[in-house]
N, CA and C atoms as a LAMMPS dump frame, in Angstrom:
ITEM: TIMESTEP
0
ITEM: NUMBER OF ATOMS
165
ITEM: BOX BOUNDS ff ff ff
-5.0000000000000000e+02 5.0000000000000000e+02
-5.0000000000000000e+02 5.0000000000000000e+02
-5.0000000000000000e+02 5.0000000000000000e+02
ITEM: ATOMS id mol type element x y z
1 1 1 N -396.84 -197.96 -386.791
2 1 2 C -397.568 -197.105 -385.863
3 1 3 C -396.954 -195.7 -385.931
4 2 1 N -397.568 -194.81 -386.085
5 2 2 C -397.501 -193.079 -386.133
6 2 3 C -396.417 -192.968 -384.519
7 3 1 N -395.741 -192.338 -384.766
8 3 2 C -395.07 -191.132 -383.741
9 3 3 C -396.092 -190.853 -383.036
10 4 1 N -397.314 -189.869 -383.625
11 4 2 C -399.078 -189.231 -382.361
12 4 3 C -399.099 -190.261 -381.561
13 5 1 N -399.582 -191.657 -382.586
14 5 2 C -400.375 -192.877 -381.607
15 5 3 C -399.504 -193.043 -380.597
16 6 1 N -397.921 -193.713 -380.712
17 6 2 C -397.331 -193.844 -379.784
18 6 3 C -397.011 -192.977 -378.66
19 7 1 N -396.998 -191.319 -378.933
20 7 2 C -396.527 -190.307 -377.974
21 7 3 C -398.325 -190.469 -376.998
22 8 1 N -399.326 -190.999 -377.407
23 8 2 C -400.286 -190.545 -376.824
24 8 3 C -400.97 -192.141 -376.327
25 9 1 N -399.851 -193.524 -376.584
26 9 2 C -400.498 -194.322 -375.426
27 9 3 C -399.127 -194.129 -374.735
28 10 1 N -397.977 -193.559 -374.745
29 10 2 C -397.236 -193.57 -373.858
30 10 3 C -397.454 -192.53 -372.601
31 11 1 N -398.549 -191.045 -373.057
32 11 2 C -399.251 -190.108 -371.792
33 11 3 C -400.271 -190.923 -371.752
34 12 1 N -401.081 -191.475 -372.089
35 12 2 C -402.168 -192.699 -371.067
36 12 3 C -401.308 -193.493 -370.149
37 13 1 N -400.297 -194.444 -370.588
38 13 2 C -399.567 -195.064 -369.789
39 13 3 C -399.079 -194.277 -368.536
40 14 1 N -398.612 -193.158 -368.762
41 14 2 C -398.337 -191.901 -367.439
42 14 3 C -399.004 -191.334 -366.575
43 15 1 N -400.733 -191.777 -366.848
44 15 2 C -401.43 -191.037 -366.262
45 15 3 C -401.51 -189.615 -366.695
46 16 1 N -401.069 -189.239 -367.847
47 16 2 C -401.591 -187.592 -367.903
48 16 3 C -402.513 -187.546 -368.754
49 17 1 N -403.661 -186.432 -367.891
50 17 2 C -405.186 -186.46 -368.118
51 17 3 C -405.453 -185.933 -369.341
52 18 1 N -404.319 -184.748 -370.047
53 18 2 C -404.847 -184.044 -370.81
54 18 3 C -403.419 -184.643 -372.09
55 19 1 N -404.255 -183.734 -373.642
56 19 2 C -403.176 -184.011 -374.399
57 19 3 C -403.241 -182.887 -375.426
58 20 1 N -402.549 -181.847 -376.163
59 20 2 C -402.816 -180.756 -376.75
60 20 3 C -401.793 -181.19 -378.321
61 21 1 N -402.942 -181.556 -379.209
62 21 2 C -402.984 -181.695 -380.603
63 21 3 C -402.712 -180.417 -381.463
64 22 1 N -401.41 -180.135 -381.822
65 22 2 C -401.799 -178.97 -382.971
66 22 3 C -401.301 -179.602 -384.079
67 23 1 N -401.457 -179.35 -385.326
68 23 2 C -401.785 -179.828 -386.51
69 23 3 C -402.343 -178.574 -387.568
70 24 1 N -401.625 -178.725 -388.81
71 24 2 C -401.829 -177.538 -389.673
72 24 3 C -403.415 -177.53 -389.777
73 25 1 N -404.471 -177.768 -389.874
74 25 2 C -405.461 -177.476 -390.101
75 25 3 C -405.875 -176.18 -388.341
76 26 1 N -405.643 -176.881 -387.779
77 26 2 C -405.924 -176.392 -386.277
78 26 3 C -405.194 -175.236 -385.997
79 27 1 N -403.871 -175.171 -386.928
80 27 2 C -403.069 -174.047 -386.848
81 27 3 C -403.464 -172.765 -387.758
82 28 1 N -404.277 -173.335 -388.969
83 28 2 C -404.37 -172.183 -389.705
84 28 3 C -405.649 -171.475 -388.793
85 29 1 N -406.663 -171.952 -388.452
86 29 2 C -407.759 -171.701 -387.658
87 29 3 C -407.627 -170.851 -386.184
88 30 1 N -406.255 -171.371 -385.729
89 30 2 C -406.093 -170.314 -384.691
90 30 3 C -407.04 -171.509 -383.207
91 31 1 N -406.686 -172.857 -383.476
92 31 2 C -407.533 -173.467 -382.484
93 31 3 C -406.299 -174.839 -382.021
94 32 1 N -406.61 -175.881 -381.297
95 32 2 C -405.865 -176.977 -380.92
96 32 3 C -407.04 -177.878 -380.633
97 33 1 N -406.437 -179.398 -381.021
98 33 2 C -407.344 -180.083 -380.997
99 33 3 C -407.081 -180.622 -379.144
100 34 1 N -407.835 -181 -378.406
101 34 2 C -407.453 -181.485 -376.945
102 34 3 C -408.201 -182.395 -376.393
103 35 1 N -407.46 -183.269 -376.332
104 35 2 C -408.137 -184.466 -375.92
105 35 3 C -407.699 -184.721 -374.3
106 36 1 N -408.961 -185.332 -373.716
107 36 2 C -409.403 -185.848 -372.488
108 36 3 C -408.921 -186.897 -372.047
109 37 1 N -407.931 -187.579 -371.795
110 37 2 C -407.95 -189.252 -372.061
111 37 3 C -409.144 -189.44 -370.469
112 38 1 N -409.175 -189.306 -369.601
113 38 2 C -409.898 -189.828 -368.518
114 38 3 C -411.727 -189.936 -369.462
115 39 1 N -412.14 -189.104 -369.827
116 39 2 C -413.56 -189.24 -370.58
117 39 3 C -413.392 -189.321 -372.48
118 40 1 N -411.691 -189.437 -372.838
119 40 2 C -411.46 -190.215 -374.239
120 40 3 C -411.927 -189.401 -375.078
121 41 1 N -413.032 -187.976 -375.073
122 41 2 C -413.458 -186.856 -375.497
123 41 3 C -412.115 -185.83 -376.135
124 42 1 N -412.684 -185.744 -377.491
125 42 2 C -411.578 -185.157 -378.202
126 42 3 C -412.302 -184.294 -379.138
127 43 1 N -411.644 -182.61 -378.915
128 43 2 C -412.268 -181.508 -379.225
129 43 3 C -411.274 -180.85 -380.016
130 44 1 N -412.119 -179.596 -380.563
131 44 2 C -411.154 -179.138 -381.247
132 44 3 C -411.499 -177.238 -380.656
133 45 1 N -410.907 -176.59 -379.772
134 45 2 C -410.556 -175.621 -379.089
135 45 3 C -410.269 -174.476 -379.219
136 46 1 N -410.497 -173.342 -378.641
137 46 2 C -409.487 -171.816 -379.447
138 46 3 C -408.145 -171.818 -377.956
139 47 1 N -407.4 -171.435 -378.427
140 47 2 C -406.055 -171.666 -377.688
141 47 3 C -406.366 -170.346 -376.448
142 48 1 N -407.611 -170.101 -376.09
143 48 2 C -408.019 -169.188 -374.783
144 48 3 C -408.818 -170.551 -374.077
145 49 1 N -409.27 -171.091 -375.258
146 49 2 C -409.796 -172.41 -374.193
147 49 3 C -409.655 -172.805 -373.362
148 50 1 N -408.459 -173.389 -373.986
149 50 2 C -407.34 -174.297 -373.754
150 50 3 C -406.633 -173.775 -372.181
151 51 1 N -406.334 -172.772 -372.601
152 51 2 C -405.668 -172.437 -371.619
153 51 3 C -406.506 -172.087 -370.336
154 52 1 N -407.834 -171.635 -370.437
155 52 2 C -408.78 -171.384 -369.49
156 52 3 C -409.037 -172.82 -368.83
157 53 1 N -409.237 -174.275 -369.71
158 53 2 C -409.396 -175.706 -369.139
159 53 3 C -408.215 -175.808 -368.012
160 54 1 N -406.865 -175.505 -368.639
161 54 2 C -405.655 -176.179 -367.664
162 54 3 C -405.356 -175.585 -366.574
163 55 1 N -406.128 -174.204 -366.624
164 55 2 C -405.895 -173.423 -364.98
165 55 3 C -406.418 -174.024 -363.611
């Protein structure tokens, strides 16, 4: 099992709602991938998004 999978059922297990994916593709782009766990919805973001969602 991956390091991701495990770091991300151990924030389900915690209850935290949100999860912020960066990854060289997402990095060259200038975006983050961010996933939802409450609606499991997984996007891929510009890092004004992002930050506009968590306010």
């Amino acid at each position: 099992m991956s390091r991701i999978v495990k770091q991300q059922r151990n924030a389900n297990k915690r209850s935290i709602d949100y999860v912020i994916l960066p990854g060289d593709e997402e990095r060259e782009k200038q975006l983050v991938s961010f996933k939802n766990f409450a609606t499991r919805e997984q996007k891929m973001i510009s890092l004004q998004e992002c930050v506009d969602l968590l306010k």
